[in-house]
C-alpha positions as CSV (number, residue, x, y, z in Angstrom):
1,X,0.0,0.0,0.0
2,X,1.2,3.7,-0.2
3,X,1.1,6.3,2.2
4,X,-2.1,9.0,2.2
5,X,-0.8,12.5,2.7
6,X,-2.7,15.2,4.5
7,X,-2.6,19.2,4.5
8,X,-3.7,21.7,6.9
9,X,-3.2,24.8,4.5
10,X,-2.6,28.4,6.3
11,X,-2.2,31.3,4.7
12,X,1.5,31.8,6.2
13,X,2.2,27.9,6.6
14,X,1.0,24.5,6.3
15,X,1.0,21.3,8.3
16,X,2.0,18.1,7.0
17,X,1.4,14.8,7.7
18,X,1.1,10.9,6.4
19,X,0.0,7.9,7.2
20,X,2.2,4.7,7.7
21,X,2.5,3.0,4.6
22,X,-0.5,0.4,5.6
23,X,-2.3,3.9,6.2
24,X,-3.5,2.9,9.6
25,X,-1.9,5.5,12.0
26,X,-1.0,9.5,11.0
27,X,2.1,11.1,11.8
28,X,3.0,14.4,11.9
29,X,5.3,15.0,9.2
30,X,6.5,19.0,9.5
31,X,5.4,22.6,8.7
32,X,6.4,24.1,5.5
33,X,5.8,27.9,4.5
34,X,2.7,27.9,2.5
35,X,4.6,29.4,-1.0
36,X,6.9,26.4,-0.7
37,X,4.5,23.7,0.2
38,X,4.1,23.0,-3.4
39,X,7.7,22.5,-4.0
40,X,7.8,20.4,-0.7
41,X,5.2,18.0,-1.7
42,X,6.8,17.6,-5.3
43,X,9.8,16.8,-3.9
44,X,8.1,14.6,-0.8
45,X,6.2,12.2,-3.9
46,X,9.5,11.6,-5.5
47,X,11.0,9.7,-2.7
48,X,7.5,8.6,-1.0
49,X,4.5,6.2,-2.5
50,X,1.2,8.6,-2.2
51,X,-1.8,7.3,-3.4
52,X,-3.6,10.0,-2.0
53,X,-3.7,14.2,-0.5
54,X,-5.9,14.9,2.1
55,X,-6.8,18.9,2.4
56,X,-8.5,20.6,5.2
57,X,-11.4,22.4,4.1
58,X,-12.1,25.5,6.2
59,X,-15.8,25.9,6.7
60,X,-18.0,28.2,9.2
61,X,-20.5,26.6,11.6
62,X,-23.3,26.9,9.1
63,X,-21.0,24.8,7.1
64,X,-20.0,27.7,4.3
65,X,-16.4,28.4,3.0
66,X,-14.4,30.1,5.4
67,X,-12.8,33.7,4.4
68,X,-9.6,31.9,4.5
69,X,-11.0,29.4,1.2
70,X,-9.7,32.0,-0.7
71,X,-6.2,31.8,0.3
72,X,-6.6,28.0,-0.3
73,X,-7.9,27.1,-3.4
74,X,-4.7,28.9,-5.7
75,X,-2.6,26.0,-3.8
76,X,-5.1,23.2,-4.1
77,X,-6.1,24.3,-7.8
78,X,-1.8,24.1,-8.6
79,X,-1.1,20.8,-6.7
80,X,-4.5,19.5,-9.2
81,X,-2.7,20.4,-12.0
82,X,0.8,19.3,-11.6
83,X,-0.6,16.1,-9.9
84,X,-3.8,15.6,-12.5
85,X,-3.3,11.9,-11.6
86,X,-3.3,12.3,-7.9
87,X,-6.8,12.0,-6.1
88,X,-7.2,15.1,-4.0
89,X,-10.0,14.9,-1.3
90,X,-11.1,17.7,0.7
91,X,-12.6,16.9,4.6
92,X,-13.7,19.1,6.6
93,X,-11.0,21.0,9.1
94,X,-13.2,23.0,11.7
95,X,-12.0,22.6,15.5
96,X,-8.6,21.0,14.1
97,X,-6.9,23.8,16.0
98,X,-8.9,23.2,19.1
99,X,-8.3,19.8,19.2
100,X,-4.8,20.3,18.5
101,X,-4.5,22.8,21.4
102,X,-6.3,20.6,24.1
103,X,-3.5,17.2,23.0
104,X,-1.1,19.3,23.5
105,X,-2.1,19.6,27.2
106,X,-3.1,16.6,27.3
107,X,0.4,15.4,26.4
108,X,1.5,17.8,29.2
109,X,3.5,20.2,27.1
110,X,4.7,23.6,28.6
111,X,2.4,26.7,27.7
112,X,5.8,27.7,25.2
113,X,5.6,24.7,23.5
114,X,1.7,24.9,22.8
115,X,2.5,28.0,21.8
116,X,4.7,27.3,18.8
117,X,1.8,27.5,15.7
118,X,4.6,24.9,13.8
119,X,3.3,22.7,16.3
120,X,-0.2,23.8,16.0
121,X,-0.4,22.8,12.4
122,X,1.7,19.5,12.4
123,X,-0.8,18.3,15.0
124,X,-3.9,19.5,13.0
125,X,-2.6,18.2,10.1
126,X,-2.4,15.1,12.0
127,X,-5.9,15.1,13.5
128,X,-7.4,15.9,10.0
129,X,-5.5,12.5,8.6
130,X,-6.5,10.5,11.8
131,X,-10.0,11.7,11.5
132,X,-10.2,11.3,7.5
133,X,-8.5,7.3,8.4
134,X,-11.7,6.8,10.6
135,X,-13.9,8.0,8.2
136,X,-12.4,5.9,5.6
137,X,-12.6,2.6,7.8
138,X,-16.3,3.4,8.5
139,X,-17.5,4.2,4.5
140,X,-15.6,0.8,4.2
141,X,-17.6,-1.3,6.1
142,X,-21.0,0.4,5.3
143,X,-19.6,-0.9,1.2
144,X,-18.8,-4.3,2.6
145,X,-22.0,-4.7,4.2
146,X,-23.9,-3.2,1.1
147,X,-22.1,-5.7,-1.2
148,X,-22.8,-8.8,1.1
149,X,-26.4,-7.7,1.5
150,X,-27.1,-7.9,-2.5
């Protein structure tokens, strides 16, 4: 199997990371400045087997785009067309930042370590891979029951 690779895009950087090659646990990977995550993931995919990018979506609570979509999409729209073979999902990122903040006292990390934003973003990146995995495991079944129930 190949890796699945996931992206919490910012407008001044962006957290990275991938799953295990079996894809069954995500890892924070790094944070990248948002002009050179392009570049980064290029260069990532020549040295890595990707099947798959995984990009937070920023929504609002009445699920709408988020005023930071706009920052996004350039970025997504590029990797699409330099990677036109390369499926690009987008799930949904709200609270990512939240739940990033709250592991990182529950891990028991000093208040200067929770508040490096690198940090922030490797961990949300991580929680939106993590979360997508789930997701994944659960559409899964629903298809195998489906298929066995025909």
């Amino acid at each position: 199997m190949s890796r699945i690779m996931a992206i919490d895009l910012g407008r001044k950087r962006s957290g990275i990371a991938v799953t295990d090659p079996l894809q069954i646990i995500a890892n924070g990977l790094t944070t990248v400045e948002s002009h050179k995550l392009v570049d980064f993931v290029l260069n990532y995919l020549k040295t890595e087997d990707v099947e798959q990018i995984v990009i937070g979506e920023p929504k609002d609570m009445k699920n709408n785009p988020s005023d930071c979509s706009k920052y996004i999409e350039p970025i997504v729209n590029r990797l699409k067309k330099l990677l036109p073979d390369m499926p690009i999902v987008r799930y949904d990122e709200r609270f990512t930042s939240v739940m990033a903040h709250q592991a990182m006292i529950d891990a028991g990390l000093s208040k200067s370590r929770r508040q490096d934003k690198e940090l922030v973003d490797t961990i949300a990146a991580t929680i939106i891979l993590q979360s997508y995995l789930e997701s994944k495991t659960c559409r899964d079944a629903i298809n195998r029951v489906s298929t066995n129930n025909q």
